[in-house]
C-alpha positions in Angstrom: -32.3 1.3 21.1 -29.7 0.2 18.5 -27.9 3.1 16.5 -27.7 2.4 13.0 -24.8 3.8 11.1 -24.8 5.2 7.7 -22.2 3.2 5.8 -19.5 5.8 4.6 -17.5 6.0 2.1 -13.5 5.9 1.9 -12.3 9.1 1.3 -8.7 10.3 0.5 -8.4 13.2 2.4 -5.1 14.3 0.5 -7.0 14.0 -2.8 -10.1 15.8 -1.0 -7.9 18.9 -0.3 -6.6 18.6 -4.2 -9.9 18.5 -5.4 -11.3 21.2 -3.0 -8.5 23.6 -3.9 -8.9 23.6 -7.6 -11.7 26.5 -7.9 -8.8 28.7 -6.2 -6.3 27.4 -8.5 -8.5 28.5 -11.3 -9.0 31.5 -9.8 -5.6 32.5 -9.6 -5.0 31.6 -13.4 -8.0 33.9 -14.6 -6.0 36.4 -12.6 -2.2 35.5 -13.8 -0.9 35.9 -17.1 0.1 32.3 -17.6 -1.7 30.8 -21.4 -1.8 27.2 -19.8 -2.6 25.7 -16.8 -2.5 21.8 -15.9 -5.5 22.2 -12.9 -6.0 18.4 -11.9 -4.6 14.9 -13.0 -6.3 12.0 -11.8 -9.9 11.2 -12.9 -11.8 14.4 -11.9 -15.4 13.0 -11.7 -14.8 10.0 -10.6 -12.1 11.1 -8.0 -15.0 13.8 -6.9 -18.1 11.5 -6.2 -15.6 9.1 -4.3 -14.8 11.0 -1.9 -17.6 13.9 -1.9 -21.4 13.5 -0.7 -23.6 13.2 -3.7 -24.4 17.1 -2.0 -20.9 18.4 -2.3 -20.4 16.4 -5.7 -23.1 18.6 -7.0 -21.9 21.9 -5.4 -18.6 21.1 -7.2 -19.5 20.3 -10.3 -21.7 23.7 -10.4 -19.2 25.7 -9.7 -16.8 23.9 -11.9 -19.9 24.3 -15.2 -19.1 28.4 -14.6 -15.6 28.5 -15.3 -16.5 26.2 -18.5 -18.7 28.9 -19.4 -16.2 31.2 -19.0 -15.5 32.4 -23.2 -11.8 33.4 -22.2 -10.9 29.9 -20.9 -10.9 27.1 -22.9 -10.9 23.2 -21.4 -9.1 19.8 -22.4 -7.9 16.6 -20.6 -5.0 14.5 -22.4 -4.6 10.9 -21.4 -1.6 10.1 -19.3 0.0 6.7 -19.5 -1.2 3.7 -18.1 0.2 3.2 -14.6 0.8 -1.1 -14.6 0.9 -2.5 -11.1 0.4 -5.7 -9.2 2.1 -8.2 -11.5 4.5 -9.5 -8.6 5.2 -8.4 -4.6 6.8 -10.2 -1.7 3.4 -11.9 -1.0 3.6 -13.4 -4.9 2.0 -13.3 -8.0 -1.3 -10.7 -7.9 -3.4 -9.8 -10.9 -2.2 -7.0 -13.1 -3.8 -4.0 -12.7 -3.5 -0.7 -15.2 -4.3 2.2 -13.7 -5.5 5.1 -16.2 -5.6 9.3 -15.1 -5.8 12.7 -17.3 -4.4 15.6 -16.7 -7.4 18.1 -17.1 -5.5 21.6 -18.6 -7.1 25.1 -19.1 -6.2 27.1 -21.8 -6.4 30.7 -22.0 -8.5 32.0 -25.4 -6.5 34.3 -27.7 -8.3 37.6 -28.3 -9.5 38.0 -31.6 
């Protein structure tokens, strides 16, 4: 009988342990005294369902939605900019390519 493999995908197992660590990070601002917090840069959803099961993608994003919910915190990305690459390398000429991320900041409310 013939095994059949589930194709899977690539994962970035540095990026994984980013992602994975950024409830804690959170965490530790709700805790700290710090107004402002850059959390993640990169391109949060998409960076999470590339290298997360739709399963853990969903878990994630869950338990992301309650510190959005949190009144005290408030959320915003700002648009880095655009990361050019590929125009020339030993091998020769290769297609430009711009490569776009956020960074994804939390803000702490001011009382009042």
């Amino acid at each position: 009988m013939q095994q059949v493999r589930k194709k899977s995908k690539e994962l970035d197992h540095y990026l994984k342990s980013v992602i994975s660590a950024v409830p804690k990070k959170l965490d530790n601002f709700i805790e700290g005294s710090d107004k402002t917090m850059t959390y993640y840069t990169g391109n949060w959803a998409t960076d999470v369902l590339n290298n997360f099961t739709e399963k853990q993608s969903e878990k994630i994003f869950k338990t992301m939605s309650k510190y959005m919910d949190n009144n005290g915190l408030q959320f915003f990305q700002k648009k880095n900019k655009n990361i050019e690459i590929g125009t020339w390398s030993e091998y020769g000429e290769n297609e430009p390519e711009s490569i776009s991320s956020y960074d994804y900041i939390v803000i702490r409310r001011a009382n009042g």
